[in-house]
VEXRO-370583 format. One record per residue (C-alpha): chain; residue number from 0; x, y, z. Coordinates in nm, 4 decimals. Example, Ala and Ser with C-alpha at 12.3 -4.5 7.8 and 13.67 -1.06 7.14 Angstrom:
<nodes>
[node A,0,[1.2300,-0.4500,0.7800]]
[node A,1,[1.3670,-0.1060,0.7140]]
</nodes>
This chain:
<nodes>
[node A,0,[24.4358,13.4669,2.2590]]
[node A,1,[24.1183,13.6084,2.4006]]
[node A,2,[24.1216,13.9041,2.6089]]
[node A,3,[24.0780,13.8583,2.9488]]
[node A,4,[23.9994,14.2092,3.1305]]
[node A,5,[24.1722,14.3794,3.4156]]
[node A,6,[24.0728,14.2639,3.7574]]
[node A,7,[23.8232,14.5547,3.8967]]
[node A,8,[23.9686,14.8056,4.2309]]
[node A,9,[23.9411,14.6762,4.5611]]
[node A,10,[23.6177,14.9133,4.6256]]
[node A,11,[23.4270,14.8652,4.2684]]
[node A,12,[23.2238,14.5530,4.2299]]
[node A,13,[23.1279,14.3723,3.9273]]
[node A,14,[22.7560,14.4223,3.8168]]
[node A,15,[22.5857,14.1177,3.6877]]
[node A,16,[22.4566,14.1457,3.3011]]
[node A,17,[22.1150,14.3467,3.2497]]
[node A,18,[22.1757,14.5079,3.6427]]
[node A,19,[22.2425,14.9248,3.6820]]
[node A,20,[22.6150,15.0406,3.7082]]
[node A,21,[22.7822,14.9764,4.0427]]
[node A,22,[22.7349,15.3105,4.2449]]
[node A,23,[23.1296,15.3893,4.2341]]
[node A,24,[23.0589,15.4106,3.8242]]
[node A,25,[22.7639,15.6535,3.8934]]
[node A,26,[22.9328,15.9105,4.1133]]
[node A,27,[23.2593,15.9043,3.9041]]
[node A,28,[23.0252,15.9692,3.6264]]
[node A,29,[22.8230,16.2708,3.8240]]
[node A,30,[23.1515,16.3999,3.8993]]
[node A,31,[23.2860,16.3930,3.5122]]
[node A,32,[22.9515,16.5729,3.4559]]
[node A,33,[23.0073,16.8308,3.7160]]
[node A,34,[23.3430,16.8981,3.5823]]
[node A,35,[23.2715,16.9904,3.2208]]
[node A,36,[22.9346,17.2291,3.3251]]
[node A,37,[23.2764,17.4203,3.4720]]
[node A,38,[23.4386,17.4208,3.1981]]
[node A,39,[23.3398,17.7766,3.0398]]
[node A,40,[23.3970,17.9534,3.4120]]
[node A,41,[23.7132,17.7940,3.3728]]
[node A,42,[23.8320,17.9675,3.0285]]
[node A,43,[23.6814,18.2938,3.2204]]
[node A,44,[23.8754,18.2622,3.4906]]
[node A,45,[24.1987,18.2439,3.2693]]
[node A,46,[24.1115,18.5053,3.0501]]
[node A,47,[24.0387,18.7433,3.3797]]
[node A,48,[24.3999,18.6410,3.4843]]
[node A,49,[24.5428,18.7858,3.1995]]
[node A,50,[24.8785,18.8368,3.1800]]
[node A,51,[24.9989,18.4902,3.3202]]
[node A,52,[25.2629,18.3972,3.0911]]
[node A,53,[25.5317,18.6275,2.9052]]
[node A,54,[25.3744,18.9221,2.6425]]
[node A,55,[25.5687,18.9642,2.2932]]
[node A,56,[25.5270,19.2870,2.1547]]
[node A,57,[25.6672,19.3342,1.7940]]
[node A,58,[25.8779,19.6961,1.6139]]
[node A,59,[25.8906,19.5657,1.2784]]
[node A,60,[26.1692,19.8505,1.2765]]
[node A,61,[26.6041,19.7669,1.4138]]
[node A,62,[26.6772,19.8733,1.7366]]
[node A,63,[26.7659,20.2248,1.7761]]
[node A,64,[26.4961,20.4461,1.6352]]
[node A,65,[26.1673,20.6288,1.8354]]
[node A,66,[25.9164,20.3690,1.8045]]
[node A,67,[26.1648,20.1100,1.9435]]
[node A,68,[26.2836,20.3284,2.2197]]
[node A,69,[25.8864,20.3844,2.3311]]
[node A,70,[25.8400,19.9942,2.2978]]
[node A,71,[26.1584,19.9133,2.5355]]
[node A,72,[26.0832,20.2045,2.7899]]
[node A,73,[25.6975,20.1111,2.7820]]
[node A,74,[25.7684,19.7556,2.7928]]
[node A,75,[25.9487,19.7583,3.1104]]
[node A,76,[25.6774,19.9629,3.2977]]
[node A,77,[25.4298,19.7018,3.1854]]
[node A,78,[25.6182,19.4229,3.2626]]
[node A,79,[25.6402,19.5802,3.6482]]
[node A,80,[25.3089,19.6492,3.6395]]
[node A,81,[25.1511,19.3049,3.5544]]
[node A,82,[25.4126,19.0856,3.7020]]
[node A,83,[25.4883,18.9065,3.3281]]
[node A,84,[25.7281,19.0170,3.0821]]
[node A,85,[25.6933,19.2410,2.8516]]
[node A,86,[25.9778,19.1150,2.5721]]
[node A,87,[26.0488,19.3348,2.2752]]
[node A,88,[26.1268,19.1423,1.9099]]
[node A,89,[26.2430,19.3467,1.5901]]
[node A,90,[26.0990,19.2121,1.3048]]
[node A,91,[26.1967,19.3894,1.0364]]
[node A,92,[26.2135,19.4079,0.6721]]
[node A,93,[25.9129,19.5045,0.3218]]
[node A,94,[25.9074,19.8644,0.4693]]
[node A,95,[25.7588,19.7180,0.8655]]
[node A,96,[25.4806,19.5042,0.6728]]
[node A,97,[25.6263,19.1771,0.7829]]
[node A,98,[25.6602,19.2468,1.1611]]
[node A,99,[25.2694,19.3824,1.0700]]
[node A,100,[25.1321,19.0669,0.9247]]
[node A,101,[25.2949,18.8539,1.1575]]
[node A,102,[25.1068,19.0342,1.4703]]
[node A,103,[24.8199,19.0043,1.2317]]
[node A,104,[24.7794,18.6783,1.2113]]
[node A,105,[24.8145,18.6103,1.5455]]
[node A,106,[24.5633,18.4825,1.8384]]
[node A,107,[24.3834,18.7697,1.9417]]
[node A,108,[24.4665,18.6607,2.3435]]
[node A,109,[24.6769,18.9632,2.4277]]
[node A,110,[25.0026,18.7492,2.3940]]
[node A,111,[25.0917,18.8995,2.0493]]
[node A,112,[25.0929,19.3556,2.0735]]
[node A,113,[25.2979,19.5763,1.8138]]
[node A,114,[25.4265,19.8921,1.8348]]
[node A,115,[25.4707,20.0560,1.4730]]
[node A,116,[25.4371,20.3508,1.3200]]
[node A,117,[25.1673,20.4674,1.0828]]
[node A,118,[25.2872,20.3127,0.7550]]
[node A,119,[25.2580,19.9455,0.7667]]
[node A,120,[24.9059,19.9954,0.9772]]
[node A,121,[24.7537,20.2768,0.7487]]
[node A,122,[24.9872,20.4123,0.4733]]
[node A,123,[25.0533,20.0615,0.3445]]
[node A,124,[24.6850,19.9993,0.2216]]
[node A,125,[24.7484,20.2864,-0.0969]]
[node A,126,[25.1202,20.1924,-0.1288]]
[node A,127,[25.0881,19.8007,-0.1781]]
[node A,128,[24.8562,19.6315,-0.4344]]
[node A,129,[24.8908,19.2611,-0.2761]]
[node A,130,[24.9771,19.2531,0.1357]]
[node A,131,[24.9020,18.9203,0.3834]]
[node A,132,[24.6839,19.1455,0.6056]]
[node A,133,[24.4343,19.4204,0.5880]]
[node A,134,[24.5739,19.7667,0.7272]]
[node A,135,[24.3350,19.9106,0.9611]]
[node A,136,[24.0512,19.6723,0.9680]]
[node A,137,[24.3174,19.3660,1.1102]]
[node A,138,[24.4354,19.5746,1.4267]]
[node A,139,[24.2739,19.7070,1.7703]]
[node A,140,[24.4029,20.0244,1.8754]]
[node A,141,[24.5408,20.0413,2.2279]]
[node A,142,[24.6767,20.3876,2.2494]]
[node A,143,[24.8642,20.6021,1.9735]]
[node A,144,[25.2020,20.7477,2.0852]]
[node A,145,[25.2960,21.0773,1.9633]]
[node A,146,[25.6426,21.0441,1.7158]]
[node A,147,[25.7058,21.4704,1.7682]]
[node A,148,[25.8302,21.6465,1.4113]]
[node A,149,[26.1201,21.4870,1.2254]]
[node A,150,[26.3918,21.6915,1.1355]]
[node A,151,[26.5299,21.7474,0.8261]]
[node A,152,[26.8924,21.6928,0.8301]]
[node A,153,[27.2109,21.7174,0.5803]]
[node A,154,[27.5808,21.6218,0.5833]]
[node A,155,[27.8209,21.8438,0.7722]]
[node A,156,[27.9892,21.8757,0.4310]]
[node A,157,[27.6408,21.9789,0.2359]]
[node A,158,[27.6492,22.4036,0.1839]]
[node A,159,[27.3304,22.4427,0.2697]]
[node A,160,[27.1557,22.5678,0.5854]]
[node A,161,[26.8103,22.6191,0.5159]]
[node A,162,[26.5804,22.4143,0.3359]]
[node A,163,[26.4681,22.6598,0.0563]]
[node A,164,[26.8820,22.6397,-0.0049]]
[node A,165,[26.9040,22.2668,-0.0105]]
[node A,166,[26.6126,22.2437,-0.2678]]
[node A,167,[26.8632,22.5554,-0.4727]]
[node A,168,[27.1529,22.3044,-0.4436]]
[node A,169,[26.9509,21.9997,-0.4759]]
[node A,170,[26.8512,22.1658,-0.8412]]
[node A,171,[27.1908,22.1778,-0.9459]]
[node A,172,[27.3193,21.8871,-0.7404]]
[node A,173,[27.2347,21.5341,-0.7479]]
[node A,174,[27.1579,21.4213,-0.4247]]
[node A,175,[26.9880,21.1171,-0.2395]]
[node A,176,[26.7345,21.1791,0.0347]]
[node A,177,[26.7173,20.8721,0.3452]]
[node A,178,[26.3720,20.7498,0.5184]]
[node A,179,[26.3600,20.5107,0.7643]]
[node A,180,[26.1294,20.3068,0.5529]]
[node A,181,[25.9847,20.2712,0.2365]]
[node A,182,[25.6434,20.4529,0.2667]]
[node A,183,[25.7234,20.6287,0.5596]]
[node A,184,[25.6356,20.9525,0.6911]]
[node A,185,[25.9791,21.0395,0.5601]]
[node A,186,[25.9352,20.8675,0.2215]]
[node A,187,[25.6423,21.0941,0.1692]]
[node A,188,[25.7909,21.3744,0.2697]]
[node A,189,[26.1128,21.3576,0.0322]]
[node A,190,[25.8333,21.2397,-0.3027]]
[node A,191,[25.5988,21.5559,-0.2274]]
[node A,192,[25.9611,21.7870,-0.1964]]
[node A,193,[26.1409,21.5917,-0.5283]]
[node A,194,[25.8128,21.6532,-0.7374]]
[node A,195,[25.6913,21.9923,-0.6220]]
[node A,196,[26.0329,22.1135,-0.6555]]
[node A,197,[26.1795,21.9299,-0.9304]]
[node A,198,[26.4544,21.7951,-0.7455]]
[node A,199,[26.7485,21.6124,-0.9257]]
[node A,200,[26.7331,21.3643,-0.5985]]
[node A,201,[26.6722,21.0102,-0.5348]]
[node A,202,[26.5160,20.8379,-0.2722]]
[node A,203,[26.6687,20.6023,-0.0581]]
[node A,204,[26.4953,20.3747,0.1767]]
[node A,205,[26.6442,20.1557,0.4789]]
[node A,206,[26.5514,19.9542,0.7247]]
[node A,207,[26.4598,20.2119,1.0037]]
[node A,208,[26.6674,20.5138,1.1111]]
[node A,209,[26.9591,20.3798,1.2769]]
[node A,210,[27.1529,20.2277,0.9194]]
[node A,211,[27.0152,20.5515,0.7562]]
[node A,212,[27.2000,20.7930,1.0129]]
[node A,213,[27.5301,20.5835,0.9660]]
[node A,214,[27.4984,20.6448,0.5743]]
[node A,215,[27.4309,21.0410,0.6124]]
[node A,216,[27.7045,21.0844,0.8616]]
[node A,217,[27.9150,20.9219,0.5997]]
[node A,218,[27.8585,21.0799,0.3383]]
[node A,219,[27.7122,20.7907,0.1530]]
[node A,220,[27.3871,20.9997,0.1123]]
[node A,221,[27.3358,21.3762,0.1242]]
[node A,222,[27.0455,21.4260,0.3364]]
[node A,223,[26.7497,21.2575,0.5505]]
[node A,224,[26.4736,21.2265,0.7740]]
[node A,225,[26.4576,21.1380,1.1100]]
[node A,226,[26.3325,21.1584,1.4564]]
[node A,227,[26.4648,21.4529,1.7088]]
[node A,228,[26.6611,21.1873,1.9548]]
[node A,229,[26.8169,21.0032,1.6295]]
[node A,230,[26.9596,21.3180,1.4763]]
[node A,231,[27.0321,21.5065,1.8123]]
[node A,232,[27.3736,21.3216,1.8529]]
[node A,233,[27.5151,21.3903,1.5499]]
[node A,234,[27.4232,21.7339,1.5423]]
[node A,235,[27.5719,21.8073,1.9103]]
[node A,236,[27.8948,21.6993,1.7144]]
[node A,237,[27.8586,21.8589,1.4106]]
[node A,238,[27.8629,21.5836,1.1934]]
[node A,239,[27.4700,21.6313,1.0719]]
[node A,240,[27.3097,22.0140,1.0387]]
[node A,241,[26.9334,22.0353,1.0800]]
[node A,242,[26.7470,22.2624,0.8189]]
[node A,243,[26.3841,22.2206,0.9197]]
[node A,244,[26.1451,22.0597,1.0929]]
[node A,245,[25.7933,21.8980,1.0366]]
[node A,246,[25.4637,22.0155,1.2026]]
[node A,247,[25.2877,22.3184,1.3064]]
[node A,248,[25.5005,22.4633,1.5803]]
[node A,249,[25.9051,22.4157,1.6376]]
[node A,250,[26.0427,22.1358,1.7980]]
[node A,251,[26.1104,22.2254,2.1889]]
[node A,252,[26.4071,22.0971,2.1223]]
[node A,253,[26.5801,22.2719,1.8981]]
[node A,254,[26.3172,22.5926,1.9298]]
[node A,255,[26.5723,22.8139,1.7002]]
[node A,256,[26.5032,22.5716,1.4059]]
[node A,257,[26.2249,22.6678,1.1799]]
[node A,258,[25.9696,22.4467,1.0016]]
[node A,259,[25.8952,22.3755,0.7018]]
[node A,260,[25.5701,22.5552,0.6853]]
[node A,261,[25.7418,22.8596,0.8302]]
[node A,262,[25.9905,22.8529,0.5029]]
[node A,263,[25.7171,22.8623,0.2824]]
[node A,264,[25.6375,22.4799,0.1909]]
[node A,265,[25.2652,22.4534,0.2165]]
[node A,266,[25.1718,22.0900,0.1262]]
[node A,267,[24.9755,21.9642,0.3550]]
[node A,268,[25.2473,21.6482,0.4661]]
[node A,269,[25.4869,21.9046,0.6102]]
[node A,270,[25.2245,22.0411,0.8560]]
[node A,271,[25.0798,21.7053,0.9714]]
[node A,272,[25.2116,21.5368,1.2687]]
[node A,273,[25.2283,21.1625,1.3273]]
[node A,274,[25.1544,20.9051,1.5360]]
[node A,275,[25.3117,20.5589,1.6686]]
[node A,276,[25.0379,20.2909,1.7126]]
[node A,277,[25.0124,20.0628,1.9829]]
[node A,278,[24.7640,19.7508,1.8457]]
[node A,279,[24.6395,19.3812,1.8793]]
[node A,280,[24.5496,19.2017,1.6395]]
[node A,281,[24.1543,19.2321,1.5316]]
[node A,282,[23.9628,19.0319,1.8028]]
[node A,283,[24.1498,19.1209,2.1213]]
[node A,284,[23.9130,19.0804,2.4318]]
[node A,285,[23.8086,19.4450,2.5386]]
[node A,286,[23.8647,19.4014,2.9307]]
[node A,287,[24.3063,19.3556,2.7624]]
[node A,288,[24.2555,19.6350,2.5539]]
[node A,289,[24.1230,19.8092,2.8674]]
[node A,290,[24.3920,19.6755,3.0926]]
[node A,291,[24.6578,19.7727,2.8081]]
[node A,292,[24.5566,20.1179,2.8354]]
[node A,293,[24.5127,20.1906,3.1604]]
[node A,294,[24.8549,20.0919,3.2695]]
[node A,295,[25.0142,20.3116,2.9129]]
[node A,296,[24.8101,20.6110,3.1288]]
[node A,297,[25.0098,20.5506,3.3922]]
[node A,298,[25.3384,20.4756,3.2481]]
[node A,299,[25.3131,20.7595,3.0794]]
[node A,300,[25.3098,21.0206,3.4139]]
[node A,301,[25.6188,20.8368,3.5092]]
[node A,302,[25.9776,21.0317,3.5467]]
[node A,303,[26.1429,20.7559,3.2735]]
[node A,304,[25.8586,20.8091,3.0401]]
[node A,305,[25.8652,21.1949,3.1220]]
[node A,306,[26.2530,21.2161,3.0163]]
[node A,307,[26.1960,21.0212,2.6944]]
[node A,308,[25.9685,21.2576,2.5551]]
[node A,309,[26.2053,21.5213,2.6425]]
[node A,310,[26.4735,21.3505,2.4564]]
[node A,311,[26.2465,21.3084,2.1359]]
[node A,312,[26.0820,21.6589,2.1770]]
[node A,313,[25.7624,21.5055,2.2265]]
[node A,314,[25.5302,21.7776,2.4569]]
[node A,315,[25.2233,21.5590,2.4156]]
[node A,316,[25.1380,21.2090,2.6192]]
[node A,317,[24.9755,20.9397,2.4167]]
[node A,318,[24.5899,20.8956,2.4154]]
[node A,319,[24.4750,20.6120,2.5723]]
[node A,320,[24.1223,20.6946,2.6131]]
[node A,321,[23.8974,20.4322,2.4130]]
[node A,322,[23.6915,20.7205,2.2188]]
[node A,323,[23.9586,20.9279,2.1957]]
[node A,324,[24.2160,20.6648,2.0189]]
[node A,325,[23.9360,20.5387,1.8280]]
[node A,326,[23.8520,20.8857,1.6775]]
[node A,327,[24.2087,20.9490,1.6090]]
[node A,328,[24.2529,20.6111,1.4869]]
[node A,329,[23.9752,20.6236,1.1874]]
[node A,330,[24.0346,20.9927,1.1072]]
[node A,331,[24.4366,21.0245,1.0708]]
[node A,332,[24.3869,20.6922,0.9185]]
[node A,333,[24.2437,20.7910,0.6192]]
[node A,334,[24.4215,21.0761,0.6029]]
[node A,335,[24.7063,20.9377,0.5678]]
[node A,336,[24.6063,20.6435,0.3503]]
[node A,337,[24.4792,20.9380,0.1361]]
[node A,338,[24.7627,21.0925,0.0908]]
[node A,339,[24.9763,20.8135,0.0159]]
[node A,340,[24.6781,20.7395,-0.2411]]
[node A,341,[24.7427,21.0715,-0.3948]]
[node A,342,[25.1215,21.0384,-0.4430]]
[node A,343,[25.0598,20.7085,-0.6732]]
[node A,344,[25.3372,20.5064,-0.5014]]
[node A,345,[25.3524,20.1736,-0.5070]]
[node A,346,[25.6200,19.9421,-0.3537]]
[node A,347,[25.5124,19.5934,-0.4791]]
</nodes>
C-alpha cells in the first residue's frame, strides 16, 4: 500500500516542489541551531553545579577501623555542606586493592572519592607484580588525613610488657603478629621486626582492624597492630596491653607509653608516620578537587572532627592545601613504595 503522509499542522503550509521551506520550517530550524551552539555552556553549567546528585565515597577497609571512622565523620559534614549526600560503601577484600581499582576506574566527575590508607594507593605498586590500576599515577589527591602512631599491642595473657621483652619471648615462643591488611603499615612493621630480630612469628593478615582485634582479644593470635581508638577499648578493660608505639614522639594518648624508637629499634618504619588519603580518580575537574578541599578545611575546625582526633590521638589536622598535599603526596609516596620495595614482598 503506498504511503500516504501525515496531514501538515493547522499553521504549516505545504510548499510546492522546487519552492524554499515554509517559514514555520525555517525558524524551527534557527531555533534547533540556536539550541546546540548552547550546548557546551550547558555541560558548564552542570559541572559548576557540582554536587547535584548523591557522592559515593569508597574504604576498601570493614567498618570499624580509623580510616572508616574519618570517612563517616567527614562524610556527614560534607553532605551538610553541599546539600547532597555523602554515602560511605566498604569495599573490601586483596589487602584494599579492590575498593582501589574500582574508584579507579571510575568517571572522573566527582561522583566516585575514596578514602584509604597508604597501601593500596602507594605501597601496593612494590608489593603486587600484576594490579587493574596504577598506584599513584591513577588518583588525584584531595587532602591526606593524618592516621596518628599505631600501637603495638599483646594479649592480656602474653608476659610481656615491653617490646624489647616480647621480641625475648617471641624468640622462644611461637607467636603470630595481626595487621589490618596485607601490606599495611602494620604488615611492614611486623616483616622489618620478624627479620631484624629473628622472630619465631608469623604474620597474619585480615581484612582491616576490627576482625583482627576480635582474634587478639581471643587469644587466637598473640599480638598486633592497630590504631589508638581500635586498641583503646580493650586496653581500658584489660583485655589487650600496649608495649609501644610508632613515630617520633608518644601518642597524647597514652603519653606514659614509649615508642619504639625510644626502646632502641632504629629502622626507619618505626619512626615514620602515616597518612590516610583522600583521592579521585586521575582526571577529576580541579574547581571539585578545589571544592573537596576547601570544605575538609573546614570540617576539620569543627568540635565533631576536633573530638575524633582526640579519640585516635591524632594532634595534627589534615593538609588540604593543593601544594602542600601534592608535595606530601609525591614524597611519602615513594618513600613508602621504597620501602615496601626493599622488604621484597610480594602478595600476588
Amino acid at each position: 500500500m503506498p504511503h500516504t503522509p501525515p496531514p501538515l499542522g493547522p499553521d504549516v503550509d505545504a510548499a510546492p516542489a522546487g519552492h524554499c521551506a515554509p517559514r514555520r520550517r525555517l525558524l524551527l530550524g534557527a531555533a534547533a541551531a540556536a539550541g546546540a551552539a548552547l550546548l557546551p555552556a550547558t555541560a558548564a553549567q552542570a559541572q559548576a553545579a557540582w554536587p547535584n546528585r548523591a557522592v559515593r565515597v569508597v574504604v576498601p577497609f570493614p567498618p570499624g577501623g580509623l580510616t572508616d571512622a574519618y570517612a563517616r565523620v567527614y562524610c556527614e559534614q560534607l553532605s551538610r555542606k553541599f546539600g547532597q549526600q555523602f554515602v560511605v560503601e566498604n569495599k573490601t577484600g586483596a589487602g584494599g586493592t579492590l575498593g582501589a581499582g574500582e574508584v579507579a576506574k571510575a568517571a572522573p566527575d566527582g561522583y566516585t572519592l575514596l578514602i584509604s590508607t597508604s597501601g593500596p594507593l602507594w605501597q601496593a605498586k612494590a608489593l603486587y607484580k600484576k594490579l587493574p590500576y596504577t598506584p599513584v599515577k591513577d588518583f588525584e589527591p584531595i587532602a591526606l588525613f593524618p592516621s596518628g602512631a599505631l600501637l603495638v599491642g599483646v594479649n592480656e595473657k602474653l608476659p610481656v610488657k615491653t617490646a624489647r621483652e616480647f621480641v625475648a619471648h617471641a624468640r622462644a615462643n611461637p607467636v603470630a603478629w595481626g595487621t589490618y591488611g596485607a601490606g599495611s603499615w602494620a604488615h611492614m612493621l611486623g616483616d622489618v621486626l620478624h627479620k631484624g630480630e629473628k622472630l619465631n612469628m608469623v604474620l597474619a593478615h585480615y581484612r582491616g582492624e576490627s576482625p583482627m582485634l576480635v582474634d587478639l582479644v581471643s587469644g587466637q593470635i598473640q599480638v598486633a597492630v592497630g590504631s589508638v581508638q581500635g586498641l583503646m577499648p580493650h586496653i581500658q578493660k584489660g583485655t589487650l596491653r600496649p608495649i609501644a608505639a610508632t613515630g617520633r614522639v608518644r601518642t597524647p594518648r597514652l603519653p606514659e607509653l614509649p615508642t619504639l624508637v625510644e626502646q632502641g629499634f632504629t629502622a626507619s618504619v618505626f619512626a615514620m608516620e602515616g597518612y590516610l588519603p583522600f583521592v579521585a580518580p586521575v582526571g577529576t575537574p580541579r574547581d571539585i578537587i578545589d571544592k573537596l578541599a576547601d570544605a575538609v578545611r573546614e570540617a576539620s575546625l569543627t568540635p565533631r572532627l576536633k573530638e575524633l582526633r582526640e579519640q585516635f590521638g591524632i594532634p595534627n589536622l589534615p593538609l588540604t592545601q593543593a601544594a602542600e598535599v601534592k608535595r606530601e603526596w609525591d614524597g611519602d609516596s615513594a618513600e613508602w613504595i621504597a620501602l615496601a620495595g626493599q622488604l621484597n614482598l610480594s602478595l600476588d
